[in-house]
C-alpha positions as CSV (number, residue, x, y, z in Angstrom):
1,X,51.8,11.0,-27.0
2,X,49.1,9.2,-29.1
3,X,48.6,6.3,-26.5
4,X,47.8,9.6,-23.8
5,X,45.1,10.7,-26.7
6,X,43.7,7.3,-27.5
7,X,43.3,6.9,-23.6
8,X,41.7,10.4,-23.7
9,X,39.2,9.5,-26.2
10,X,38.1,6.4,-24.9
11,X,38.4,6.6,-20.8
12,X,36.1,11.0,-21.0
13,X,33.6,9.4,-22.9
14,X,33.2,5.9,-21.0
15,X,33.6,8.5,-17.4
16,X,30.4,10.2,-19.0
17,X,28.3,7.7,-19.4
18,X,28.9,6.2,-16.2
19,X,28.4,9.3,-15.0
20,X,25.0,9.9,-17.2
21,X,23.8,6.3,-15.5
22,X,25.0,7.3,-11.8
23,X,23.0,10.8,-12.3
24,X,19.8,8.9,-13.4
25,X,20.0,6.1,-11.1
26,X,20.1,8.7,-8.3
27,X,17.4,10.6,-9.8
28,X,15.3,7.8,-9.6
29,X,16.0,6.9,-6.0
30,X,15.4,10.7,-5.0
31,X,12.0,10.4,-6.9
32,X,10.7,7.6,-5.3
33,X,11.8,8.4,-1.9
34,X,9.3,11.9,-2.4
35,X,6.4,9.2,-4.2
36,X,6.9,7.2,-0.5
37,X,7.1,10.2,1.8
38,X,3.9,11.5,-0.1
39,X,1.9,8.5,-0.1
40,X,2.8,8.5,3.6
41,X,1.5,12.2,4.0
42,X,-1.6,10.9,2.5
43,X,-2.1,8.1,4.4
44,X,-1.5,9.8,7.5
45,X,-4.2,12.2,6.5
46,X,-7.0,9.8,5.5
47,X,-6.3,8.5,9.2
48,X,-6.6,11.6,10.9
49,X,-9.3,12.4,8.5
50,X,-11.2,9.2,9.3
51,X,-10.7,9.6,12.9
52,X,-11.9,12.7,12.8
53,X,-15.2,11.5,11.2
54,X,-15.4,9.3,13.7
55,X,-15.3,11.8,16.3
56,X,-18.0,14.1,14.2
57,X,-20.5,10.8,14.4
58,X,-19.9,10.5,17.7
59,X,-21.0,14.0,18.8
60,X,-23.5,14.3,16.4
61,X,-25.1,10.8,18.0
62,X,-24.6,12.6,21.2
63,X,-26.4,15.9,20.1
64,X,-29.3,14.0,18.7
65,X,-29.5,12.1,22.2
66,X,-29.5,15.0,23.8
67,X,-32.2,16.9,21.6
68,X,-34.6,13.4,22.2
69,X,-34.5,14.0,25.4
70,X,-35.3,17.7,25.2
71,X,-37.9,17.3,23.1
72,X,-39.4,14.7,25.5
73,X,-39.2,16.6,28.4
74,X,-40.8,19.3,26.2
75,X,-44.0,17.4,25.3
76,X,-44.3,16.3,29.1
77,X,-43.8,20.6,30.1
78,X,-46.7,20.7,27.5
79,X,-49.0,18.1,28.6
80,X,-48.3,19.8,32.3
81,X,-49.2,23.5,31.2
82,X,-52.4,22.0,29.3
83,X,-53.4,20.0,32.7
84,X,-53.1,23.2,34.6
85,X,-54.9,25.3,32.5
């Protein structure tokens, strides 16, 4: 009977601090699987993100294209209207 209480005493406590070391070795894998999987969600976004700037200087060199060539075609309407007058 004591051998089954001096196992008792020694083999619970050893089981938990295995079991304390398992549970935070785990923790840490969990927590730097989210760190990777959100630095990946942020990457992703500063690529759409700069893609999408992209796209904005893009159409707002288009638009000022376009408005240089209205306003030419505006000053040449005027210097018509100020011929025919």
């Amino acid at each position: 009977m004591p051998e089954n209480v001096f196992f008792a005493l020694l083999f619970f406590p050893s089981a938990a601090a295995v079991l304390i070391f398992a549970m935070k070795y785990v923790a840490a894998i969990v927590q730097a699987k989210a760190k990777f999987a959100q630095e990946q969600a942020y990457r992703d976004l500063a690529t759409r993100l700069e893609q999408a700037q992209a796209d904005q200087t893009r159409i707002l060199s288009s638009n000022s294209n376009a408005l240089a060539d209205i306003q030419e075609r505006l000053v040449k309407l005027e210097k018509i209207l100020k011929d025919v007058e």
